[in-house]
N, C-alpha and C positions, 0 to 999 in steps of 0.2 A: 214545700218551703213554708214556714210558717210566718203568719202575715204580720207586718214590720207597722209598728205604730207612724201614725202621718206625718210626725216631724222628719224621723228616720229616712223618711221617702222621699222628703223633699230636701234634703242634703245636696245631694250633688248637683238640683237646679241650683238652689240658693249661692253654692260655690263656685258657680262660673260670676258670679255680681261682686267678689270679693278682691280690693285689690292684695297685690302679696308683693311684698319688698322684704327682700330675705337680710339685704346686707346694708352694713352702715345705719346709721343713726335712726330710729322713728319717723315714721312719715312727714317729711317736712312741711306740707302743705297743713297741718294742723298745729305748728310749733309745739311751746313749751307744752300744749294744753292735753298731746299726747303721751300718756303711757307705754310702753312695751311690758308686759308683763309676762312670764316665762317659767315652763314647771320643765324640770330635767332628774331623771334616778341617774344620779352620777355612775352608780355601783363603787364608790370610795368610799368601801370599807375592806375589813381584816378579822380574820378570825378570831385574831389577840387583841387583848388589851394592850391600844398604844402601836398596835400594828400599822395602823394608818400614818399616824403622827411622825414614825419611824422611815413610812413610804416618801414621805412629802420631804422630808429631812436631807431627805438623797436627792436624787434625780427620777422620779415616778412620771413613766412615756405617757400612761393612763393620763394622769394629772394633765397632763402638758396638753391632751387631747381634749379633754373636756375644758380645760382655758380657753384653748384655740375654738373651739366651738359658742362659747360665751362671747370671746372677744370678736369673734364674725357677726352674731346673732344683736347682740348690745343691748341686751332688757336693761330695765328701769328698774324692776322690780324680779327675781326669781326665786323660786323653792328651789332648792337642790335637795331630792330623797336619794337614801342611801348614802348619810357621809357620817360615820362615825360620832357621836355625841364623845367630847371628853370636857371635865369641869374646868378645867387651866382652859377653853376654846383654842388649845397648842393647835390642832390638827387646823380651824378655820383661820387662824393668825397668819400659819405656814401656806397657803393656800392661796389666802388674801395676796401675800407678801411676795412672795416665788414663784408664784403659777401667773394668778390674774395681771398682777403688776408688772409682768414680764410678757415680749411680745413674741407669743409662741411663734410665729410665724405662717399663722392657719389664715391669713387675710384679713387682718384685725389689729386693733392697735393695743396697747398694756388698759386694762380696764380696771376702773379703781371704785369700791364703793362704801363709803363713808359709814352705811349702818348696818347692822345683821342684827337677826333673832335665832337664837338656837336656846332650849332649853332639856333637861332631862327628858328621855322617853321610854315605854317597859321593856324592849326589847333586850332582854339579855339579863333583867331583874330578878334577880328567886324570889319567887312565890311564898314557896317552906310549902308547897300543896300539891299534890298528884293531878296534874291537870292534865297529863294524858290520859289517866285511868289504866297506868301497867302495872299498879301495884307498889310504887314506891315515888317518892318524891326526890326530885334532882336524879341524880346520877352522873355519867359523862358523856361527853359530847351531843349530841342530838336529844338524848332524853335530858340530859339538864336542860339545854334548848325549849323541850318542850313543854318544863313545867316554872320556866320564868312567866314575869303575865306577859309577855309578846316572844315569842322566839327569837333568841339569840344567842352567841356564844357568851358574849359578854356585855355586861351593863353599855348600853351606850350604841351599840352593834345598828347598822342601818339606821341611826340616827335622821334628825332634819335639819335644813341648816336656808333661813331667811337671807337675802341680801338687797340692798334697796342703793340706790341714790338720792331716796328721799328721806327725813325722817320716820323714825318708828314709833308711835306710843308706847311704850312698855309698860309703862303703869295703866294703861288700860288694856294691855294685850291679857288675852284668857287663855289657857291653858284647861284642858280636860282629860290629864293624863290619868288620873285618879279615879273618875267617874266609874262606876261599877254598872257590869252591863245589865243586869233585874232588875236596876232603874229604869228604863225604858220601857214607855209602856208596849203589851206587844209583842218582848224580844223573843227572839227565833234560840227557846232554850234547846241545846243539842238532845237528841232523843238516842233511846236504842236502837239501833233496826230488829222488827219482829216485835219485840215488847211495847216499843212505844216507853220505855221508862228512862229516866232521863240518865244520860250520860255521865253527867254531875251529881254527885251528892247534894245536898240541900245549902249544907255547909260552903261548900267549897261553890259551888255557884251563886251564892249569895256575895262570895267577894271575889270573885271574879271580873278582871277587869276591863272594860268594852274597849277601848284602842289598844293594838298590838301596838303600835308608836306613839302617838299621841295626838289630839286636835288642838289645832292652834287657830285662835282668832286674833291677828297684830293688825293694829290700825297705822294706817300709813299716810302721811300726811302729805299728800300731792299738791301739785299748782293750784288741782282742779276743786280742791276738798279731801276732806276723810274720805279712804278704801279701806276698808276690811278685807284685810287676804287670810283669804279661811285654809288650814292647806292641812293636811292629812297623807297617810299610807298606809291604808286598810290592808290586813293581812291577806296573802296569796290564797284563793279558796280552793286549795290543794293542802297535800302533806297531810291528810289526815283517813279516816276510816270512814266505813259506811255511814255514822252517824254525822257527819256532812258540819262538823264542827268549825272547819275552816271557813267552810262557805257560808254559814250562819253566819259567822262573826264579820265574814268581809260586807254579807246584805247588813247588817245590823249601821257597821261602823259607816256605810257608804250613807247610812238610812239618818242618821245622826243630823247629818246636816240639813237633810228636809225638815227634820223636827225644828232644828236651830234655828229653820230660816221661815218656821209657819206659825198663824197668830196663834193666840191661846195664851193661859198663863201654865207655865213649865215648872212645879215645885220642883222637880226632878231634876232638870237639864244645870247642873251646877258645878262650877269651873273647880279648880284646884284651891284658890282662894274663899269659896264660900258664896261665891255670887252667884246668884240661880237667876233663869228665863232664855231669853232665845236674842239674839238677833234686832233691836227697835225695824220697826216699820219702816220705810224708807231711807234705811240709809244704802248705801252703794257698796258691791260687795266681788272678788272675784271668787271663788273654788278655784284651787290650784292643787296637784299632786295625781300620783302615781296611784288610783283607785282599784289598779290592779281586776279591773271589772270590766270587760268591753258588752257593749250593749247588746249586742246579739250571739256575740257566737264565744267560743270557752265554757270551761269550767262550771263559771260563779254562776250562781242566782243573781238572773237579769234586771227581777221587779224594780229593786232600788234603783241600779244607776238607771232606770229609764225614768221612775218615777224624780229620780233629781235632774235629768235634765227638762222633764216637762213640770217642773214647781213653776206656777205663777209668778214667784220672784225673779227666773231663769231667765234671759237675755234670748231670745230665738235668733239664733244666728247661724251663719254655714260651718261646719267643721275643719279644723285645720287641716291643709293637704300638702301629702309632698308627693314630686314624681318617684325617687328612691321608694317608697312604701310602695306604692302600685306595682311597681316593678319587682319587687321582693313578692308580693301579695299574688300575681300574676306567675311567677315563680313557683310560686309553692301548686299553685292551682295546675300547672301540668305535670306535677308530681303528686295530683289525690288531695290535694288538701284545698277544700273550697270554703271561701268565706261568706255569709247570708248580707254581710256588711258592705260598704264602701270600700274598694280596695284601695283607694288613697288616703283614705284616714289611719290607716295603721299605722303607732305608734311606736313601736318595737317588733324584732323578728326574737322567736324564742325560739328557732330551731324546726326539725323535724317533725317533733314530736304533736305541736302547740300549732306551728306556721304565725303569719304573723298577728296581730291585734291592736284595738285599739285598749291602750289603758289610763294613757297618761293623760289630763283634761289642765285646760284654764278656761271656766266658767264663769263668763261676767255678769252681774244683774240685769233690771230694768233699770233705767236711768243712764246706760253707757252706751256709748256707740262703736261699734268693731268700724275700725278701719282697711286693717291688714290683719290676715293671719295667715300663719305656715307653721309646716312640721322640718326641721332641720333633715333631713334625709335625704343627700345627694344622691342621682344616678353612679351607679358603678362606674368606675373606668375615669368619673369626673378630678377633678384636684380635691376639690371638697370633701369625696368621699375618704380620703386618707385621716382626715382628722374624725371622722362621725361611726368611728367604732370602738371610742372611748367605754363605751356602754352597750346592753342590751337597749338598751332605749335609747329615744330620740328625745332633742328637745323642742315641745310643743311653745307657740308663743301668738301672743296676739297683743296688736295696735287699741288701745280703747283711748277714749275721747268723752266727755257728756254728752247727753242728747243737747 
């Protein structure tokens, strides 16, 4: 077994010291002053353009499942990855309107919230550039897919989608959806295997774009102060050939926020608007999203998400746990499939193939204080569990507070 850096180890002491109140409102014993803040990959999307909008329009069971999981859970603040980007926000209105506002009946009341950020992301954009490298640009289905700058079928496709009960700054929120990944100093350019010669033309990796979706900084204006909710959905480090293109891009894009969030002056690191640098010093910040990266075991190159949960800036705190993950994780394990990880930290079961993992994170800074945290994943057999397979994932969430 290869040896697990000292935070990692110290996980599951840490987790027995954490309280966890899975339902109804924020810890009351800290009133207004706490947060619930909350990352979930819905998986509501659609192959089509307007597919989703079209699901919500009807009566969508999915939909209903992941309300009923919000409206038990109750963040203050959540990402949802995976919900379709459309510019009418038709799909989050419908959503808002007919799902959350409606008491699905999963143990929770109609939950209402006042402000969202969602904006354009590249998932599903044409390029006009052979980014697979098969010889022609676009094509249909998967290869048009593959040569948008994020994979998607269409513009918008696994979208992000902010919701808050508190206000949002939008005129200060940052967006990096445009950012090109040879800005970065460093970046993990895709090679040939054998040659060593790069994947990419000169051309075409020069505008080539570092988020499959896009990174978002939206400041949120709490009881407590400004929060920056950083939230991201670094592409799968799969789906691709031995030139390990996917998995560059997912350490790249995971690696983005240590840069955003370490001192120095960043000519580089420069939003959609034109504003370059990183993060000021001291302000208070959560990581939220679907990193698609579990720290030890899968696919991805590990370096980054370890090296972002051990950034100086990074909150040291216990992992979120649920009993459902253990149980699942414990599952897989007398069927061959062993984790080097926590088995209650697993965020999603991907099946057979995969077993389960952790992906999904909410990272809070220094200056906050975790009260509660949990991973929504009922035990089998529970009431709970009938609402909590809305999705491949689960929703991660955590209580924070100041110091």
């Amino acid at each position: 077994m290869r040896r697990l850096p000292a935070l990692l180890m110290m996980l599951p002491l840490l987790t027995a010291c954490v309280q966890v109140n899975v339902h109804g409102d924020p810890s009351p014993y800290l009133g207004e002053r706490t947060v619930r803040v909350a990352t979930y990959n819905a998986s509501l999307y659609a192959d089509q353009a307007g597919g989703l909008i079209e699901a919500l329009e009807g009566d969508s069971a999915q939909a209903r499942k992941i309300a009923a999981v919000l409206q038990q859970v109750r963040p203050d603040l959540v990402l949802l990855n995976e919900f379709d980007y459309d510019p009418a926000h038709r799909a989050a209105d419908l959503f808002q309107r007919r799902y959350l506002e409606v008491d699905q009946s999963g143990g929770g009341a109609a939950l209402h919230y006042p402000y969202r950020y969602l904006a354009p992301v590249n998932t599903g954009v044409p390029s006009g550039l052979d980014l697979d490298n098969n010889g022609q640009a676009a094509g249909e289905g998967r290869m048009r897919g593959n040569d948008a700058w994020g994979y998607g079928l269409h513009p918008g496709q696994y979208g992000m989608l902010v919701l808050s009960r508190y206000p949002l700054d939008e005129h200060q929120a940052r967006s990096f959806q445009l950012l090109r990944w040879a800005a970065m100093p460093g970046a993990l350019r895709p090679l040939q295997p054998g040659t060593g010669k790069p994947f990419h033309s000169d051309a075409v990796w020069k505008q080539l774009r570092l988020s499959s979706k896009s990174h978002w900084d939206v400041p949120v204006r709490t009881p407590s102060g400004t929060l920056h909710f950083l939230v991201s959905h670094p592409t799968p480090p799969v789906f691709d050939g031995p030139e390990d293109r996917n998995g560059k891009r997912n350490h790249d894009e995971i690696r983005l926020w240590s840069e955003y969030l370490s001192a120095a002056d960043k000519p580089w690191l420069c939003d959609d608007r034109g504003r370059c640098g990183g993060l000021p010093a001291g302000a208070r910040f959560v990581i939220a999203g679907d990193l698609n990266n579990d720290p030890v075991d899968g696919d991805g190159l590990h370096q980054a998400m370890l090296g972002l949960l051990e950034h100086p800036r990074m909150l040291r705190h216990a992992a979120p746990q649920s009993d459902g993950g253990a149980e699942t994780t414990l599952a897989y394990a007398s069927q061959g499939i062993q984790r080097q990880g926590p088995p209650a930290q697993v965020t999603g079961d991907f099946g057979p193939g995969a077993g389960a993992m952790r992906l999904d994170y909410v990272l809070p800074s220094i200056g906050l204080r975790v009260s509660a945290s949990g991973v929504f994943w009922p035990l089998r057999g529970s009431a709970e569990a009938a609402i909590a397979d809305g999705s491949d994932h689960h929703l991660v969430w955590v209580d924070l507070a100041p110091e």
